[in-house]
N, C-alpha and C positions, 0 to 999 in steps of 0.2 A: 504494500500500500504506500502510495506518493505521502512524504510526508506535508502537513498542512499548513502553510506560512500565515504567519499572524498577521501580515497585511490582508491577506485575502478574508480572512477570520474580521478585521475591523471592516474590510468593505462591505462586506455580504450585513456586519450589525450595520452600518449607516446606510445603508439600501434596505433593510427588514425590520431592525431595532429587534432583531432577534437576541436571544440570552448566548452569549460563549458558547457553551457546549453544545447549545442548539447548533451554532450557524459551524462549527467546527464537525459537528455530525453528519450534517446534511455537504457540506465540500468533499469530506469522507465520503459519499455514498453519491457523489456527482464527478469524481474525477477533479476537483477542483474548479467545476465550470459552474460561472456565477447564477448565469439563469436556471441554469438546471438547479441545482443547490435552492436556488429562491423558490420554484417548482415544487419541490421535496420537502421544503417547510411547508407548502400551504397543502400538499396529500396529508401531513402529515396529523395536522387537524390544529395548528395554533396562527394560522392565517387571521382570527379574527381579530387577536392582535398588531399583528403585521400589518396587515392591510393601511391602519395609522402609522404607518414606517414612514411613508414621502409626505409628511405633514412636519412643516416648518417647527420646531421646538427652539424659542430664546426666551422663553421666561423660566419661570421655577425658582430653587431658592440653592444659594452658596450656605453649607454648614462646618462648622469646626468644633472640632475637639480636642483636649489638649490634656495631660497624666498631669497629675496633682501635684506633681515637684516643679511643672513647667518647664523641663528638658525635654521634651516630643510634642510633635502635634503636629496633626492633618488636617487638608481643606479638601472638601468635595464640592461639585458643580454638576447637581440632577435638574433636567431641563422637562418643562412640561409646554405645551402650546398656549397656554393660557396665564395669566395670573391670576386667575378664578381659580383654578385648580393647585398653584402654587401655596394656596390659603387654606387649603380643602384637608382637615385634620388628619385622614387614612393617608394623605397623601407628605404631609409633616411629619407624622409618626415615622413613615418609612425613611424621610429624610434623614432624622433624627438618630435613628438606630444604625442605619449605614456608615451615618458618620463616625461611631463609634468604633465600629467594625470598619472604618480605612484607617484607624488609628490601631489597631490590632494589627492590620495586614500591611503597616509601614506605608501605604501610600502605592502599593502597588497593585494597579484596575485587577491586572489578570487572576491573580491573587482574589481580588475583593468579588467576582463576579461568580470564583467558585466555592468561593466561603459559606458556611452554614448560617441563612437568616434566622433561621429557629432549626427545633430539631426534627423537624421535616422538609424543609427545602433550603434550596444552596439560595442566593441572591437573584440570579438570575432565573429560577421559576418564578420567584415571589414580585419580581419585576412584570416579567409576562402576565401574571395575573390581577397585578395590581391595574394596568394598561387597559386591560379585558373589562374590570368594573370601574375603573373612573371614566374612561372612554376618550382615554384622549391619547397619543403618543406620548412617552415619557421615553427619557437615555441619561444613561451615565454618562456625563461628558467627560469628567475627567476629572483627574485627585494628584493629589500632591501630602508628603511629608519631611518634615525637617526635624533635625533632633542638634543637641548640643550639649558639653559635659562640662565646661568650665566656662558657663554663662547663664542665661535665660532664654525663657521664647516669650513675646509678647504677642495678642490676637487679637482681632477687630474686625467686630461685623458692624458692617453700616448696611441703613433700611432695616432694622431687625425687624422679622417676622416673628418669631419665638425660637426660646430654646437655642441660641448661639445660631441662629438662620438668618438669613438675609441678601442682598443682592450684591453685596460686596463683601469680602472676605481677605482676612491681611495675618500672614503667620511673617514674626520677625524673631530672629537668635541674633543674640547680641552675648559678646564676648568681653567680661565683668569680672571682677572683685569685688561687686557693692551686692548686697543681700539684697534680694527680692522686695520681700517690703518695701526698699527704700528706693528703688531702679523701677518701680511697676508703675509710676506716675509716670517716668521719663520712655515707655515702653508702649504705654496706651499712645500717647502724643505721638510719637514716630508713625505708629500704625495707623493713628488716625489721615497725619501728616502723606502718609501712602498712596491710603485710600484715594484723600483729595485732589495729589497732584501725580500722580501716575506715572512716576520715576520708572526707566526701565533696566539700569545700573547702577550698582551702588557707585560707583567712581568709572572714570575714564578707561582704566586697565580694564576692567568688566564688563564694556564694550563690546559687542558681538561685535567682527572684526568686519564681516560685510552689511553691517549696518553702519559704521561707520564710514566704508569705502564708497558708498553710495551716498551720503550726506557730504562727503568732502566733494567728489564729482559733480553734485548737484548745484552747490556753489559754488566750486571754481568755476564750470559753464557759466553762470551768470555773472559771475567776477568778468569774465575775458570779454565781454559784451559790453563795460566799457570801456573797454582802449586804452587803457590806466595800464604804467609802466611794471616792469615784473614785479618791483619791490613795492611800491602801493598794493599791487595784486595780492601779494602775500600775506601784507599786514589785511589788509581787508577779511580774505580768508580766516585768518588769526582769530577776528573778533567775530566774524559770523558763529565758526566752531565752538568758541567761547559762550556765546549767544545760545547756541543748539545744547549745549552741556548743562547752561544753566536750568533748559526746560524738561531736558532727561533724566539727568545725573542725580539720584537724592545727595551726596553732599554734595550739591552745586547747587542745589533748588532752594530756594529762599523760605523758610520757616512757613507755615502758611498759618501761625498763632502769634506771629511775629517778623511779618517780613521786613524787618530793618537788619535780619541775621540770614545767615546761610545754615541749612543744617548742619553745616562740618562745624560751625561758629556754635551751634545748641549743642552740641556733644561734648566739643570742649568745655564750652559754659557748666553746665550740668558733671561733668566729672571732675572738676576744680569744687564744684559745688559740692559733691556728694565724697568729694576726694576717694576715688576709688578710677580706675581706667574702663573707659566704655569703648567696646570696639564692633561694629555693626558686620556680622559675618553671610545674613544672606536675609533675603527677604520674598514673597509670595507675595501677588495678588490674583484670586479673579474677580471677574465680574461679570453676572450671570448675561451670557447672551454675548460676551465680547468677539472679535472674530480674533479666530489664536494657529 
């Protein structure tokens, strides 16, 4: 038997919103071929689900959970069609518990989709079924976790619906000497700080290296447009990229509870304050519905 690549396993779910081992069964028993495969789900009698597969899903709710030392914690992003249904209690319940259960499973889908939701179905029946009576397409879009041993993790949901849900969702590890307690004010603020300004680096080195080659290109073409000598051109360039830093880079972004500071300006402030060293090691967001 051909074995089964997980691409083909995630196309056949974003074409049917079928569970894992569903759409992994059915590629198994089609040779790998998609329509056939799509075919063999619906002989197979769970089409009534399915069928709400090519129905648009960018609402629902982002949930997090986090261990009670605050060294781990996971974000999930379950999408429904509706915000009606994003609200709909059966349908929070389920958010709810998953969440918990991506925090067991470290953050990892494949993992989370064949984990035990009770002790009779794995996640991905309980999804199927849950689809069948709310009646609407729902998906896993996707999870994330981060852990840390000689710091903290800070998290923030904005829009709460209930129960750590909402449509924005912010895990932050920050690398510390300052006890929790006293670092958990300076931890909300950063996440909240996240949420609002949509940093996608913490610093310039952390720069995806072709997003930056494309934002240099994008300016120097407009640089050279006007006819301004090489060394003008350069400095020009300088303060554009400068300019681009300040709206990506969290420590470049301007406080957004005090923009007369930069956040490299609040960390240092803050760790003179609290005298202890605060050092920012990774940061999550989503937001429910973003394109990623």
């Amino acid at each position: 038997m051909n074995k089964i690549s997980t691409s083909d396993i995630k196309k056949l779910r974003d074409l049917t919103d079928a569970g894992f081992l569903d759409c992994k069964e059915a590629l198994e028993n089609s040779s790998s071929d998609i329509d056939k495969a799509i075919e063999f789900l619906r002989k197979k009698g769970i089409s009534s689900a399915k069928k709400k597969g090519d129905r648009k899903t960018s609402e629902g709710l982002i949930a997090i959970s986090k261990d009670k030392l605050n060294k781990e914690a996971s974000v999930i992003e379950i999408n429904s069609e509706t915000d009606f249904v994003a609200r709909n209690e059966n349908f929070q319940n389920f958010v709810f518990n998953l969440s918990k259960i991506n925090l067991n499973q470290k953050g990892n889908l494949d993992k989370l989709i064949k984990a035990k939701y009770n002790n009779k179905e794995n996640v991905s029946d309980t999804l199927t079924n849950l689809i069948s009576t709310i009646g609407e397409n729902l998906i896993i879009r996707r999870c994330k976790y981060i852990s840390i041993d000689n710091g903290f993790i800070g998290t923030y949901v904005h829009n709460v619906e209930k129960n750590d849900m909402g449509k924005i969702g912010i895990l932050l590890s920050v690398k510390t000497d300052i006890d929790f307690l006293n670092i958990n004010d300076f931890l909300k603020k950063m996440c909240m700080h996240i949420a609002a300004a949509n940093p996608i680096s913490i610093s310039p080195s952390n720069l995806d290296e072709n997003i930056l080659k494309k934002e240099r290109e994008f300016h120097l073409e407009e640089i050279k447009k006007t006819g301004k000598n090489q060394s003008i051109q350069e400095k020009m360039l300088v303060g554009k990229m400068n300019k681009y830093f300040n709206e990506v880079i969290l420590l470049e972004q301007n406080f957004v509870m005090d923009d007369s500071i930069k956040i490299k300006q609040y960390i240092e402030n803050t760790s003179k304050e609290l005298k202890g060293s605060i050092e920012v090691k990774e940061f999550i967001r989503f937001k429910i519905g973003e394109v990623i």
